[in-house]
C-alpha positions in Angstrom: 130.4 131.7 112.5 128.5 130.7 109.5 124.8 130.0 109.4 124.3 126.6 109.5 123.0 124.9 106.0 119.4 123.6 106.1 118.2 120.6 104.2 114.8 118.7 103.8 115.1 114.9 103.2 112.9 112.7 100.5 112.4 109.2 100.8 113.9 109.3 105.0 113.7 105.1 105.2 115.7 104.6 108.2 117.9 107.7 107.5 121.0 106.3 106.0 121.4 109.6 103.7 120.0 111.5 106.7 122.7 111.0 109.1 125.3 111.3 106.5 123.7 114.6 105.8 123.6 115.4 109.7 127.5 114.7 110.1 128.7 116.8 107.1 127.2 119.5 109.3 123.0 120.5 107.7 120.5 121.4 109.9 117.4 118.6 108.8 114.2 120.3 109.4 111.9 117.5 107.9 112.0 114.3 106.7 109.1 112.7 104.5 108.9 108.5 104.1 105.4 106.4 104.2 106.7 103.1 105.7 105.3 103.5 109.1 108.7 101.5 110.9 111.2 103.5 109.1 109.1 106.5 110.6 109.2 105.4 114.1 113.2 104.9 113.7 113.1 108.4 112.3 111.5 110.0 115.7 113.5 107.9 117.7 116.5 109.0 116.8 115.4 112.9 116.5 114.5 112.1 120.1 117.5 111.1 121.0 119.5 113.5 119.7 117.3 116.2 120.5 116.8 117.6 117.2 114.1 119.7 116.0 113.6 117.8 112.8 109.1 117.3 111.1 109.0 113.9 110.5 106.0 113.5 107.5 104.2 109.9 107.4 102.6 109.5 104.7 102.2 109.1 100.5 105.1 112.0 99.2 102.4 112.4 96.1 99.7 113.9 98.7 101.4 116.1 100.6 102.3 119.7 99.6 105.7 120.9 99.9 104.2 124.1 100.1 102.9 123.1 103.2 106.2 121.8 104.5 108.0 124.7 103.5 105.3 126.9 105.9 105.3 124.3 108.8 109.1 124.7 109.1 108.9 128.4 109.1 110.9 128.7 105.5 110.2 130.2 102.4 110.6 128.9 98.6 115.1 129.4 98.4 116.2 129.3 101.8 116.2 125.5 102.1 119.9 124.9 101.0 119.6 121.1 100.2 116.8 118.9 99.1 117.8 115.0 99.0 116.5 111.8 98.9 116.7 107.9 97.3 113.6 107.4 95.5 111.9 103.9 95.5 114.4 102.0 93.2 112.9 98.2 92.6 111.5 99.5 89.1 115.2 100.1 87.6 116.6 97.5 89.4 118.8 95.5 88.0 118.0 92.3 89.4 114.4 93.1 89.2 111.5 93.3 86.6 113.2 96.9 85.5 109.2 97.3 84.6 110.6 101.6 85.0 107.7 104.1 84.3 105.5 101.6 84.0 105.8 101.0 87.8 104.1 103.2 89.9 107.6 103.3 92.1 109.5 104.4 89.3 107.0 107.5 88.7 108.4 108.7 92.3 111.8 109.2 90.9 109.6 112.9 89.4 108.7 113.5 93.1 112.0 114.8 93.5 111.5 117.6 90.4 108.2 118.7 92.3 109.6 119.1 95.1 111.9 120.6 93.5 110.0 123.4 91.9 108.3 124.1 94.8 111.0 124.4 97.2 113.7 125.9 95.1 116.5 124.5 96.9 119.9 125.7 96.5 121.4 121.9 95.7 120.0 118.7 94.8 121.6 115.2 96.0 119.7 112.1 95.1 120.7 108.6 95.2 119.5 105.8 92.8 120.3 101.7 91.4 122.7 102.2 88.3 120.1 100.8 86.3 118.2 104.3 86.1 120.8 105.3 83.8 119.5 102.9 80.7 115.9 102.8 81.9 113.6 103.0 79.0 111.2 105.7 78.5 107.6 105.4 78.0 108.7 105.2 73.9 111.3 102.3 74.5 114.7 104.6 74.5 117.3 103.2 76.6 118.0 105.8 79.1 115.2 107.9 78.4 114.2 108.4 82.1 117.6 109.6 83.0 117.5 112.1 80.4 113.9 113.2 81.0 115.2 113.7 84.7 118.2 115.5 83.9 116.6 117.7 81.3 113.7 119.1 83.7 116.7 119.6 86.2 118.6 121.9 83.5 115.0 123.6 82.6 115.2 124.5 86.5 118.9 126.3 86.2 120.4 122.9 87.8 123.5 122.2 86.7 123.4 118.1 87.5 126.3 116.2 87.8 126.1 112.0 88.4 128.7 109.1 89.4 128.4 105.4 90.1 130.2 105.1 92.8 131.2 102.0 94.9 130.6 102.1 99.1 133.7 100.0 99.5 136.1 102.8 98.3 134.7 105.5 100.6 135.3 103.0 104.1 132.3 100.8 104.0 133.0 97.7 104.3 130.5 96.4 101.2 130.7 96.3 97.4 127.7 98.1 97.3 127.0 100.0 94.1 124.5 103.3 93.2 124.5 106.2 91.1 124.1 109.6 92.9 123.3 112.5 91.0 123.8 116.5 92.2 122.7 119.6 91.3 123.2 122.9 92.5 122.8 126.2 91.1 125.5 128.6 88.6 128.4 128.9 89.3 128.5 125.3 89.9 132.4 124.1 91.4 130.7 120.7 92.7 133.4 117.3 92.3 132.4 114.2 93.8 134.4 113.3 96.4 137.9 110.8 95.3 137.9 107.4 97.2 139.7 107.0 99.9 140.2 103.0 99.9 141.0 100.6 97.5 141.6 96.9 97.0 144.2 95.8 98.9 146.9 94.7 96.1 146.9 98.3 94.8 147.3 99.8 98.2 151.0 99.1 98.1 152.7 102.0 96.5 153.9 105.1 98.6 150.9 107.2 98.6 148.1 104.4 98.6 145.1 104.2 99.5 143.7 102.9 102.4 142.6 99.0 101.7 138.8 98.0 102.1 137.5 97.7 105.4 136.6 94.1 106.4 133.4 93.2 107.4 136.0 91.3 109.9 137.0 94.5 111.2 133.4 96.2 110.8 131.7 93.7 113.2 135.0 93.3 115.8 133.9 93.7 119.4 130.0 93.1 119.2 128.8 91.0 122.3 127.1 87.5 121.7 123.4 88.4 120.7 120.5 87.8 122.4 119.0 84.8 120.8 114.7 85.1 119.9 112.8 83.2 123.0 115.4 84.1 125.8 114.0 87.5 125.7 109.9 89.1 124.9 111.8 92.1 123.7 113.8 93.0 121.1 116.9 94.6 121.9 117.5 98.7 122.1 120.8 97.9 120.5 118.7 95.4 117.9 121.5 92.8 118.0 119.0 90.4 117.8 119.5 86.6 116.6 116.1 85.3 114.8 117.6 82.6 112.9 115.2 79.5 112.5 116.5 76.1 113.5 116.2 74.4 110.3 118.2 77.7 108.6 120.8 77.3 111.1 121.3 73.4 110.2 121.1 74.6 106.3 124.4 77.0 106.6 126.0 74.7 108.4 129.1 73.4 106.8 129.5 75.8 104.7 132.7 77.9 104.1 133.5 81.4 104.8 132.7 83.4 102.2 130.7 80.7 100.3 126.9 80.2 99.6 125.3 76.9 99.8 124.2 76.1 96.5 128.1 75.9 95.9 128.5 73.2 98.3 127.8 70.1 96.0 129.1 67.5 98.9 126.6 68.5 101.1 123.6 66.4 101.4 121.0 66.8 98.5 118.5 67.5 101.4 120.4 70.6 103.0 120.5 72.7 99.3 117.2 71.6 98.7 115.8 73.9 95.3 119.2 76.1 95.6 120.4 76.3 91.7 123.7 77.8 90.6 122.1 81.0 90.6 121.0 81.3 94.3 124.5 83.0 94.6 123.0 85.2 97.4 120.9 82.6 99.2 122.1 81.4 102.2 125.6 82.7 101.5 128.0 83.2 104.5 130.3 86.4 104.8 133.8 86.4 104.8 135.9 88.3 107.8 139.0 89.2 105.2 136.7 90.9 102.7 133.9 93.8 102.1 130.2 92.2 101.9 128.0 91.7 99.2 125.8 94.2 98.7 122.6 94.4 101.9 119.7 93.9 100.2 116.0 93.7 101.8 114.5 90.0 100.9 117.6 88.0 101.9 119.7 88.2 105.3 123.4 87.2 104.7 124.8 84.6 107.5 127.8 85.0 110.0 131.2 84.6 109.0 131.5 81.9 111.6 128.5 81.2 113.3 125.8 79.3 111.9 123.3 82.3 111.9 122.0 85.3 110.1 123.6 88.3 110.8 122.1 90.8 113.5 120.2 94.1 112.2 123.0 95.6 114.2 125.4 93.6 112.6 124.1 94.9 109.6 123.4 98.7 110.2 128.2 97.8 111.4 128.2 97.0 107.8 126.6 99.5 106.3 128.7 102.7 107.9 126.0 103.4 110.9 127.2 104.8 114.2 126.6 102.3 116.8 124.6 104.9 118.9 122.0 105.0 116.1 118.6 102.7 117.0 116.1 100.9 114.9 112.3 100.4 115.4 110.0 98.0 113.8 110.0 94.2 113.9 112.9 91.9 113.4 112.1 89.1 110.6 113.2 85.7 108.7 115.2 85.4 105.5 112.1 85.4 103.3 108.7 87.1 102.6 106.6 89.9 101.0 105.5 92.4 103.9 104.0 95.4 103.6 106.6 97.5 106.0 109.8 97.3 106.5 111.4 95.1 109.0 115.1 96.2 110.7 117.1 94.2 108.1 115.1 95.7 104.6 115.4 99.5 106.9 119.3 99.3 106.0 119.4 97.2 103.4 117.2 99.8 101.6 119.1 102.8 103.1 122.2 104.9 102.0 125.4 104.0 103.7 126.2 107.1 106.1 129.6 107.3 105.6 129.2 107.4 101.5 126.4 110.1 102.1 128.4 112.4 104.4 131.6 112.2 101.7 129.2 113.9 98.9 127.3 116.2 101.7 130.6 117.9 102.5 131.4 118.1 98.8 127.6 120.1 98.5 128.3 121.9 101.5 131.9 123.2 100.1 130.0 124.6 97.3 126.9 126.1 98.6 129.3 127.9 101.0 131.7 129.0 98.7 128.5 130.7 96.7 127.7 132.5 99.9 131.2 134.0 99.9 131.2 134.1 96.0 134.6 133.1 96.3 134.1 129.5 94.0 137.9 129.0 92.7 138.6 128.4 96.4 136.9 124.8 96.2 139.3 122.0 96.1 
């Protein structure tokens, strides 16, 4: 039997990547993340799995990976995969795309000194597509990406990237990211091919699999346990927190449909909404993947007038149902300074997309063991 693979994880959040990471088969000896609720997930779930796994709270630029490395009993080259999703608000597209000149977006470098230090074996890293034209310090579109990718190469990395879509690997969202991964001569890494497809091209002999539904992705959940029936927030988090006055806002509109949209509805219920509030109170549809989970707005029921449920949510995004959240359960709106359950997976990797590449890494890094590369797929 072969030695299992170990990995250390960068940027944990709620462990999206982690458990990905976990079911294509690594060992996870430590995790590093600062937000103290996305920590307390973290245990939890190391708890209940009974895994052996550091979690590190606390700023990634003061700790020393050299200190890691000798709290998990490894030396510099015998961790086998170092991942992570760096901060990514200051290349986001729908943000201020401020880039280096965000603190956040310095983090992205985190990953090249942990890098250095740890000398892992492969690299995985997730990221916004709008790192790829981030300027530079000088103004050069793209400039950060080929900073990154250049001090990767100047480490013997050879780094490979792809913008891939969640929907075509089973999750049941049209959520989009760049992941980039680099691993060490001689490199045989491919992304993994999607499995799924929209449905009208899923009709030919050997198709694909169509989309997964958010339908089908939240079939079979109980009724949740509505805020004020109960002083406790769920173990299962399936949770309804929906204020009165939001729950008479959605009301009336469509499946699928957001109310600025909804001109015939009274001038009271849209309120400010303009034609770009395309993701304000907008309602899912059952027959189709979901917009993409983002943090600062909570997308509403298909059918019911009412947000959707973190565990709703964390069905959408491709977690296994026996997988827990900590940490408060919040409205639609607001700046906080930790992450409630809805921003944990809206912030997170989708497992499923996660464990697709992991295997991909793991095919390679074994294959390197054996020296026997022009067996990979």
């Amino acid at each position: 039997m072969s030695e299992t693979l170990k990995a250390i994880s960068l940027f944990s959040g709620a462990g999206g990547m982690d458990v990905g990471v976990l079911q294509a088969g690594f060992d996870i000896k430590a995790c590093v993340e600062i937000d103290k609720n996305c920590c307390a997930t973290l245990r939890e779930n190391i708890k209940r799995k009974k895994r052996n796994t550091l979690v590190y709270e606390g700023d990634i630029r003061e700790l020393s990976p050299g200190t890691i490395l000798e709290e998990i009993e490894l030396q510099a080259g015998q961790v086998d995969l170092l991942f992570g999703g760096p901060p990514c608000q200051a290349f986001s597209q729908i943000g201020k795309q401020k880039s280096l000149e965000d603190e956040r977006g310095l983090l992205l470098y985190q990953m090249i000194r942990y890098a250095e230090a740890i000398q892992p074996r492969a690299i995985m890293m997730e990221q916004v597509k709008g790192l790829l034209t981030a300027k530079d310090l000088s103004g050069k579109s793209g400039g950060v990406f080929e900073s990154f990718v250049a001090q990767l190469e100047e480490m013997d990395y050879v780094p490979k990237w792809r913008v891939m879509l969640a929907a075509q690997y089973g999750v049941p969202q049209l959520r989009e990211r760049v992941f980039i991964v680099a691993t060490k001569k001689p490199n045989g890494f491919k992304f993994p091919e999607p499995t799924h497809d929209k449905p009208e091209r899923c009709d030919s002999l050997f198709a694909l699999l169509p989309y997964t539904t958010v339908g089908e992705a939240i079939k079979g959940i109980r009724n949740p346990v509505r805020k004020g029936e109960t002083s406790e927030i769920p173990d299962d988090s399936h949770y309804d927190v929906t204020p009165a006055r939001d729950r008479e806002r959605i009301h009336g509109v469509p499946e699928g449909k957001n109310l600025s949209s909804q001109t015939q509805l009274p001038k009271e219920q849209i309120c400010g909404l303009t034609k770009k509030d395309t993701t304000k109170f907008l309602r899912l549809d059952r027959n189709k993947p979901s917009n993409t989970l983002r943090g600062g707005e909570i997308f509403y029921h298909p059918t019911e007038d009412r947000y959707l449920t973190p565990r709703e949510y964390m069905r959408i995004h491709g977690y296994p149902d026996d997988y827990v959240l900590r940490g408060p359960i919040r409205g639609r709106t607001g700046t906080v300074r930790d992450l409630d359950q809805h921003r944990q997976i809206g912030n997170s990797v989708p497992p499923p997309l996660a464990r697709a590449i992991a295997e991909k890494v793991k095919e390679v890094l074994e294959c390197q063991k054996s020296m026997n590369c022009s067996d990979i797929p």
